[in-house]
N, C-alpha and C positions, 0 to 999 in steps of 0.2 A: 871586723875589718872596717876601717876608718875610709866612707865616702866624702870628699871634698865636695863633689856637686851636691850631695845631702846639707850639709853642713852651709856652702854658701847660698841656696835656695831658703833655707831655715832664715838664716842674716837678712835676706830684702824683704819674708815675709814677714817676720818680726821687725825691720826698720820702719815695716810700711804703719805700723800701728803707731809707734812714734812721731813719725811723719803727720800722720793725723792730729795726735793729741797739741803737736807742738804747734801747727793748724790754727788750731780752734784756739790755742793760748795766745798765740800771736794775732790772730780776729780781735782780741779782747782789747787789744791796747792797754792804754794804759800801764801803771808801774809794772804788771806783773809779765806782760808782751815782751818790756823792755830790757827785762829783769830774763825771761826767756832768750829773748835773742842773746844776750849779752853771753850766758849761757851757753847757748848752743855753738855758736861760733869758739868760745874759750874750749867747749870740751871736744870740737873735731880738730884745732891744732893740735891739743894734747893729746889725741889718740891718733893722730897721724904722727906725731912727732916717736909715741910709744911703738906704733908699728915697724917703722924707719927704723928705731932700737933694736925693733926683736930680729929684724931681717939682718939688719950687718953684723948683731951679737951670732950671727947663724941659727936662728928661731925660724920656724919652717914655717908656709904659709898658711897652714891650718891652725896652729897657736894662735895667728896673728885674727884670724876668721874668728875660734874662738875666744880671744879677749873682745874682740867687737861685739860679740853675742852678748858677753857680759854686762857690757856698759847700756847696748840696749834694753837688759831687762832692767838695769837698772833706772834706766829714764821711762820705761815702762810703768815701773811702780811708784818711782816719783810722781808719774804725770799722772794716774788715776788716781792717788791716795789725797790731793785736792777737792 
């Protein structure tokens, strides 16, 4: 049985590690900050624009929860693999 409150409690506590990482990348300045930000802002249009997609294509809200999971782990492993 698929819990939506499991599922978007899972989302904040995994964003919050990213939250962090991108934190301390954006303290750094320099190219790599700037190169971060630049980042970060392109990939929450494009995952709000994807979610927008999957809602009026009729994608249910938990699709839309677990594609965001996705992108998180993947900034997840970006940002530790530095």
């Amino acid at each position: 049985m698929y819990n939506p409150f499991f599922s978007t409690m899972m989302l904040a506590l995994e964003a919050q590690k990213v939250i962090e990482l991108r934190i301390v990348r954006l303290s750094w300045g320099g190219r790599e900050g700037r190169a971060e930000m630049q980042a970060m802002v392109i990939e929450k249009v494009h995952a709000g624009m994807e979610a927008a997609t999957t809602l009026m294509a009729g994608g249910s809200p938990e699709r839309v929860i677990a594609r965001y999971r996705e992108h998180v782990a993947t900034n997840t492993k970006r940002l530790t693999a530095a």
